[in-house]
C-alpha positions as CSV (number, residue, x, y, z in Angstrom):
1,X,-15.3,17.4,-12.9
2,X,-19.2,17.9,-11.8
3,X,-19.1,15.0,-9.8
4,X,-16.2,15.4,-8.0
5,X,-17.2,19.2,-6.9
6,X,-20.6,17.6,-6.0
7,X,-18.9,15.1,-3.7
8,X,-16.3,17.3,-2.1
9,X,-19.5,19.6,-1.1
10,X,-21.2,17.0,0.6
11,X,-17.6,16.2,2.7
12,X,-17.3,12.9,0.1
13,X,-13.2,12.9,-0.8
14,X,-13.0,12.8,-4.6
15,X,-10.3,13.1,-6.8
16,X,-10.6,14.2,-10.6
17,X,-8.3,12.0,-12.8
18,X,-7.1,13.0,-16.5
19,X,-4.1,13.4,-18.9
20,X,-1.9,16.0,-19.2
21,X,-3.2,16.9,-22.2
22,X,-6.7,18.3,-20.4
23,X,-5.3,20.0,-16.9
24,X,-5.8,23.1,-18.7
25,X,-9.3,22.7,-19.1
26,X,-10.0,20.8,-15.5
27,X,-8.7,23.9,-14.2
28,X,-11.1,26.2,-16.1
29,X,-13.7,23.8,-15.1
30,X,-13.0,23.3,-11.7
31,X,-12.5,27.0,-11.6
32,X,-16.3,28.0,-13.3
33,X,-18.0,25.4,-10.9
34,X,-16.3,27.8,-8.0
35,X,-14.7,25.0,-6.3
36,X,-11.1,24.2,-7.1
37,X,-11.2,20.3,-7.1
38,X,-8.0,17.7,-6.2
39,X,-6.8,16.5,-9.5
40,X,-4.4,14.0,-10.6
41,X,-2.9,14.0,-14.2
42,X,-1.5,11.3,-15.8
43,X,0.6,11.2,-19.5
44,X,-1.5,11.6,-22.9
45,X,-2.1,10.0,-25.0
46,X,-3.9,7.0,-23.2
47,X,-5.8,5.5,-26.2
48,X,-4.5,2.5,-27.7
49,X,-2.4,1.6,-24.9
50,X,-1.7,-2.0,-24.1
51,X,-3.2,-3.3,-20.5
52,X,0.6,-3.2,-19.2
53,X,1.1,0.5,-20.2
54,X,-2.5,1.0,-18.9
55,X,-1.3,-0.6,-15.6
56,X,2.2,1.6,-15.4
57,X,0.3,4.6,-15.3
58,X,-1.9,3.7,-12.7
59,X,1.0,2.7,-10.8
60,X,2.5,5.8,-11.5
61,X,-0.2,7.8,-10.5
62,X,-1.4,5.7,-7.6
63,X,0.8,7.5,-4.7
64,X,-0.1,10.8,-6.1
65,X,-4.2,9.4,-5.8
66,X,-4.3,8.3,-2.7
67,X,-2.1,11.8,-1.4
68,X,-5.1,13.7,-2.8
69,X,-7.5,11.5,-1.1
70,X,-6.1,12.0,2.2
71,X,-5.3,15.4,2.4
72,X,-6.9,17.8,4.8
């Protein structure tokens, strides 16, 4: 989370990934650093998942990613 608020302040486009599982959290964070930052969340648990599963929720996430990227 640092490192994306430190790049959104210095115009870099960043976008903070995690599970579901943490959004709580990244908000909190995001919200102590005083800079909301663009964040994608993905399903939980991601430990222990095969390189296929790994590669469906990148997918899945991918659109959502690139939105945040690209948004003014």
């Amino acid at each position: 989370m640092h490192d994306i608020v430190d790049l959104e302040s210095r115009g870099i486009p960043g976008v903070f990934v995690a599970t579901v599982q943490f959004e709580d959290g990244a908000v909190a964070q995001a919200r102590a650093l005083g800079a909301p930052a663009a964040a994608v969340y993905t399903e939980h648990p991601i430990q222990d998942r095969t390189d296929d599963e790994m590669l469906g929720i990148a997918n899945a996430a991918f659109d959502a990613l690139v939105a945040r990227l690209t948004q003014n």
